[in-house]
Wavefront OBJ file of the C-alpha trace (Angstrom):
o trace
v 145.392 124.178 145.328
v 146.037 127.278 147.901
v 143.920 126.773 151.349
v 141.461 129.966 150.267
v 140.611 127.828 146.851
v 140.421 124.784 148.438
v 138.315 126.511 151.703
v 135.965 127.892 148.764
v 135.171 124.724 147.051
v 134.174 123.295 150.315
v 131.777 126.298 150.516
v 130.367 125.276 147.442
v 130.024 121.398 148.022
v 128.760 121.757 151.127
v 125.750 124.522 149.718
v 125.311 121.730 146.847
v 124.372 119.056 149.691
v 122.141 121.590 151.336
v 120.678 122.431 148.638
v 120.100 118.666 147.099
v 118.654 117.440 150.143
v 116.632 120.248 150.707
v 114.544 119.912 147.682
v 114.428 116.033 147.695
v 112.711 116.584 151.267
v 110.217 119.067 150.012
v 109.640 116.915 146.297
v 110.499 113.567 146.800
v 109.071 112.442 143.729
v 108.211 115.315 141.916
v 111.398 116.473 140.421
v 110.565 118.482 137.383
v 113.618 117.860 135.300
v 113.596 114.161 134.992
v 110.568 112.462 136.733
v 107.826 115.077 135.084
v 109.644 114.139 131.844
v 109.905 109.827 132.543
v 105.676 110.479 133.529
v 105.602 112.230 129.757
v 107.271 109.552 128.438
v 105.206 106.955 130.129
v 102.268 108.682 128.990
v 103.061 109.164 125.575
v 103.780 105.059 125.633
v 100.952 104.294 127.247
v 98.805 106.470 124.467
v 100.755 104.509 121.947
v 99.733 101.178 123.019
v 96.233 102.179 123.325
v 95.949 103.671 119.792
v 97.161 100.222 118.867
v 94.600 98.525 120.836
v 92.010 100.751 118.851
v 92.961 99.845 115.507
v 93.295 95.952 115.925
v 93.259 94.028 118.588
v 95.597 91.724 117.121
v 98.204 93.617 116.599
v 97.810 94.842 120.164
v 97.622 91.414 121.703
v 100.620 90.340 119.795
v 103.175 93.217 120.730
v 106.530 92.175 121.740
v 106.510 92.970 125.313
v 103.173 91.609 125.670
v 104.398 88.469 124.204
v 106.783 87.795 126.943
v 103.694 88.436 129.629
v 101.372 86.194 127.671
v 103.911 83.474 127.090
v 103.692 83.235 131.077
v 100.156 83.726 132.209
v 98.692 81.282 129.979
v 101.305 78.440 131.259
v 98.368 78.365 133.519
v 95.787 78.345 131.562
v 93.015 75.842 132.294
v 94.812 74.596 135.633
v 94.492 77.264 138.006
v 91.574 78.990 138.638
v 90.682 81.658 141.600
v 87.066 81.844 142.677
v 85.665 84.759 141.951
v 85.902 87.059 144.917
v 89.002 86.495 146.027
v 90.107 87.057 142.382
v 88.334 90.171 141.709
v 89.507 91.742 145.489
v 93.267 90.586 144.791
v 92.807 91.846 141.398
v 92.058 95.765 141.916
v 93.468 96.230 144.744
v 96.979 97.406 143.617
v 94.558 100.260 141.750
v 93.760 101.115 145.081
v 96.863 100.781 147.159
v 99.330 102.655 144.889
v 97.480 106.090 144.597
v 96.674 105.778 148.631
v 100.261 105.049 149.044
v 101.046 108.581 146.978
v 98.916 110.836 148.580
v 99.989 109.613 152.073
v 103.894 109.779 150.744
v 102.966 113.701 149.302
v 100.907 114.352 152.450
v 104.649 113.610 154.503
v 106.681 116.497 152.193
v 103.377 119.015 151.325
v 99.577 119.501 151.635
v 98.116 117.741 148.223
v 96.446 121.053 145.926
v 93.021 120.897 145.667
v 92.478 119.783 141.688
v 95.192 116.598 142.299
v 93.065 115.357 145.546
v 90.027 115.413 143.673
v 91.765 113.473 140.445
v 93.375 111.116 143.060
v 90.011 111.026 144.967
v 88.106 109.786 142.120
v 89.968 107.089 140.949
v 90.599 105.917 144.572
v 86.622 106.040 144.990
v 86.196 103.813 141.776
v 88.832 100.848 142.855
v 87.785 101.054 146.477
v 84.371 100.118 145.207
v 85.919 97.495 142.908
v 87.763 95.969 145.754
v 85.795 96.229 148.722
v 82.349 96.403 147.223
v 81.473 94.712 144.223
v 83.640 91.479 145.090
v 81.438 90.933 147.960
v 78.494 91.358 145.843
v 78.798 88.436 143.339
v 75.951 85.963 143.745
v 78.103 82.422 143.096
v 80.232 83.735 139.995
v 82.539 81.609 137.537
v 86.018 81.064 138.858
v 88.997 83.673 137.426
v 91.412 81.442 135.370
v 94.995 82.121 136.623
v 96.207 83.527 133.000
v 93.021 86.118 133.283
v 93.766 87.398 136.343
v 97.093 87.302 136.121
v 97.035 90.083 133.187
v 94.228 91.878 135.278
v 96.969 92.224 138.591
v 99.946 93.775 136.106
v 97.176 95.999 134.561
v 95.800 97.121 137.833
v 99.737 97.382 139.179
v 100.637 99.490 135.975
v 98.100 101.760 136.174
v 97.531 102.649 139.536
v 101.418 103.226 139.979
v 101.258 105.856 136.911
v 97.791 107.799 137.446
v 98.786 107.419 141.404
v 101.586 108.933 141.521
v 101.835 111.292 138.395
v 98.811 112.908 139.902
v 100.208 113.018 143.421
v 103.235 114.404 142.722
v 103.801 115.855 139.404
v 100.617 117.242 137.990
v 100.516 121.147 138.070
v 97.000 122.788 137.304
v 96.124 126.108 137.234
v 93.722 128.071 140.166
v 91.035 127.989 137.843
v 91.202 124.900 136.536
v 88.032 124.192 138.722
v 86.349 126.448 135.705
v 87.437 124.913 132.600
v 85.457 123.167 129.899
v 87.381 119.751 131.462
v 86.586 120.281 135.013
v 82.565 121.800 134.600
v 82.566 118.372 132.153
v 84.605 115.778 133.520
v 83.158 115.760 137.471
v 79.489 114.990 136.263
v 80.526 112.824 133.622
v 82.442 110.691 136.020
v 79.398 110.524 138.720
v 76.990 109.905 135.640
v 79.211 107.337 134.454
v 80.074 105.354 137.933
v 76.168 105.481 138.827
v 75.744 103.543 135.450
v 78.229 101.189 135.985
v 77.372 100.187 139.961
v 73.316 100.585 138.689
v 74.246 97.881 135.610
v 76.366 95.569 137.651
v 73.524 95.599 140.107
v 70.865 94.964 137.098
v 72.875 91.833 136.240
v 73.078 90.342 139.543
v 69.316 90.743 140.092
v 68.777 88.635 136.859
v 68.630 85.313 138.543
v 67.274 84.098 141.567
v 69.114 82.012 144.064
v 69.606 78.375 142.852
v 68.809 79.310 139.166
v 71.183 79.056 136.293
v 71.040 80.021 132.877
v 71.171 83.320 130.922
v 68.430 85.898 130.690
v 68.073 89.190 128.871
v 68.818 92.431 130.539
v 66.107 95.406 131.022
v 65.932 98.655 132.617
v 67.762 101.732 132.731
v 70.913 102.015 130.331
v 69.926 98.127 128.872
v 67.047 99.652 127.221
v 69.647 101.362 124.837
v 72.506 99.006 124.401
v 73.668 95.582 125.037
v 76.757 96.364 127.641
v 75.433 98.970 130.211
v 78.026 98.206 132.654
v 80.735 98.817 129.488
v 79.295 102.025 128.408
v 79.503 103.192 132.054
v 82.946 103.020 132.761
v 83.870 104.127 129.721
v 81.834 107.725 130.304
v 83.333 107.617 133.979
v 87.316 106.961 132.487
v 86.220 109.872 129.653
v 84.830 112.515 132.130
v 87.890 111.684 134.687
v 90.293 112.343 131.522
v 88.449 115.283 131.153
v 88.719 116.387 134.394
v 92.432 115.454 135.095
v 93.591 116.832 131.777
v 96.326 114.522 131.760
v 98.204 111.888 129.525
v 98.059 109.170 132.069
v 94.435 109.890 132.295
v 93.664 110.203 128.802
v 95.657 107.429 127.885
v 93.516 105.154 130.609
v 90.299 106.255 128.870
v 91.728 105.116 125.786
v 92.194 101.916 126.855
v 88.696 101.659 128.713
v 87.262 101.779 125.610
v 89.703 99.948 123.656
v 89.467 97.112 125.920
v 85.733 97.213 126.599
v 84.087 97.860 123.099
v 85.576 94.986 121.240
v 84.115 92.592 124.304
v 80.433 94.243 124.214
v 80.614 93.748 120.567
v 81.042 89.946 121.498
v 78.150 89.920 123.842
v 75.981 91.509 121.458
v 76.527 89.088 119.080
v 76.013 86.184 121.153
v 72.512 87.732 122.510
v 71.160 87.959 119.272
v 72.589 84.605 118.154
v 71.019 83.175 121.257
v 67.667 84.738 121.622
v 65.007 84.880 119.141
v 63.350 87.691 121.048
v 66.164 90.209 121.784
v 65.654 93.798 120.825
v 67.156 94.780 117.811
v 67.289 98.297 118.394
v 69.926 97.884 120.718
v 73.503 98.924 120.431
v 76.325 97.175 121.610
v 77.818 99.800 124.048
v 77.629 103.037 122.567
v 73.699 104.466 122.691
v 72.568 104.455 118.971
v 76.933 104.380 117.197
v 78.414 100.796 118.028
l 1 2 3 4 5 6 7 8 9 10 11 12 13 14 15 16 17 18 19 20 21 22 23 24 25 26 27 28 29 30 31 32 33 34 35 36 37 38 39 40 41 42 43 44 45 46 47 48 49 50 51 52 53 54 55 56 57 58 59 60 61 62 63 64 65 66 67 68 69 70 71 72 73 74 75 76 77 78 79 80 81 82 83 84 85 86 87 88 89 90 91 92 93 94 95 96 97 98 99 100 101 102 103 104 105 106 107 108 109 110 111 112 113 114 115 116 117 118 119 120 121 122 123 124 125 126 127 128 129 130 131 132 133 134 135 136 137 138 139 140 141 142 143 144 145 146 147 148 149 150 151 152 153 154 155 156 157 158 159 160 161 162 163 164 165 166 167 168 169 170 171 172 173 174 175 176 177 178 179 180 181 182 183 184 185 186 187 188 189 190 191 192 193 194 195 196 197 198 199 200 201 202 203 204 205 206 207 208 209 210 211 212 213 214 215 216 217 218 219 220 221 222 223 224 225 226 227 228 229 230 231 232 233 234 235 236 237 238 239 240 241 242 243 244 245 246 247 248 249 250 251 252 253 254 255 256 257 258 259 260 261 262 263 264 265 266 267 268 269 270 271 272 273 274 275 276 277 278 279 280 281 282 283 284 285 286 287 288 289 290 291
């Protein structure tokens, strides 16, 4: 190689480097070629498993990978428990941490576009009242066995990694967006359907008194209509954030919401009107006047 050629493909190499490190500064994690693509990917996985979910639990339950996790967790079943405050804190909190940790990391390279704070904002605002809230709310509560818990932490660690930083650093919306079906939709729905929830939770804590034990029907607000009012909240809150967001990730965590929630208020509904005589019968199990 003469010195001009060789001089030349310095040129080049060194521009390369430039170049490289240039746009890993300004997009550390938002590189559109390969992570937008791995965040599609995860998406379209995580929609998989969900649909799943929906059609039978079983089959959900008993999937290969999940196998492996469950074959752990429940070495622990009915030996460890963790009381119930300290469980439910430890338990969300990676929900909380992750997507903080994003938008500070974005916040380092780039100011976050408005659409992605809000998405980020409400999720954060749901799991930092699910970790520093309602924990501190239970009245007594039944100790968290290890296995439970266990599943709840890699759930809470899964998904706040993918809808944290996805939304941080690789979802693109449009200037309008703010004006789309999704967005006019999605925002109330998500108020309407955290309200619910914190109302509900609240409704269930009130049912006994200090020093009193045993199980009494629910009344008022979204109880008047169906067995599982906290359920049916969260799953319109998960719904209109999918909505708003617009998103796989998102979409795929509403799926699960209600894949995960419905089959257990259809088990509490049940065991209310196996249980008492007197309970309304004109009540659904989570979804107002369907299921």
């Amino acid at each position: 190689m003469n010195g001009k050629a060789e001089e030349s493909l310095t040129i080049r190499i060194r521009e390369a480097e430039k170049r490289w490190t240039t746009e890993r500064r300004l997009a550390p994690f938002c590189d559109e070629d390969w992570k937008g693509k791995a965040f599609s990917v995860f998406g379209r996985f995580y929609v998989g498993l969900c649909a799943d979910y929906l059609c039978d639990f079983h089959i959900f339950w008993n999937a290969c990978f999940l196998r492996k996790i469950r074959s752990f967790v429940f070495l622990f079943k009915g030996q460890i428990a963790i009381p119930a405050r300290i469980g439910w804190f430890l338990q969300e909190m990676p929900s909380f941490i992750l997507p903080t940790f994003a938008v500070c990391w974005q916040l380092t390279v780039r100011s976050l576009p408005p659409v992605n704070a809000i998405v980020l904002l409400m999720f954060i605002a749901h799991y930092f009242q699910r970790s520093f809230v309602y924990p501190f709310l239970i009245k007594g509560g039944k100790a968290i066995p290890a296995h439970l818990f266990s599943l709840g932490f890699i759930f809470c660690t899964w998904n706040g990694l993918i809808q944290g930083f996805y939304h941080a650093n690789c979802a693109v919306y449009s200037s309008d967006h703010f004006w789309t079906f999704g967005a006019l939709i999605g925002l109330p729905l998500f108020v309407l359907g955290m309200f619910i929830n914190i109302q509900s939770d609240q409704i269930l804590r009130d049912l006994r008194k200090p020093n009193e034990i045993g199980y009494k029907i629910p009344h008022g607000a979204m109880f008047e209509f169906v067995s599982c009012a906290n359920f049916f909240g969260e799953i319109v809150e998960w719904f209109g954030y999918a909505l708003f967001a617009q998103s796989r990730v998102a979409w795929a965590f509403a799926l699960f919401t209600a894949a995960n929630t419905m089959p257990r208020a259809k088990e509490h509904h049940r065991w209310y009107l196996k249980h008492f005589s007197d309970y309304p019968k004109k009540r659904s199990a989570v979804i107002p006047f369907l299921y």
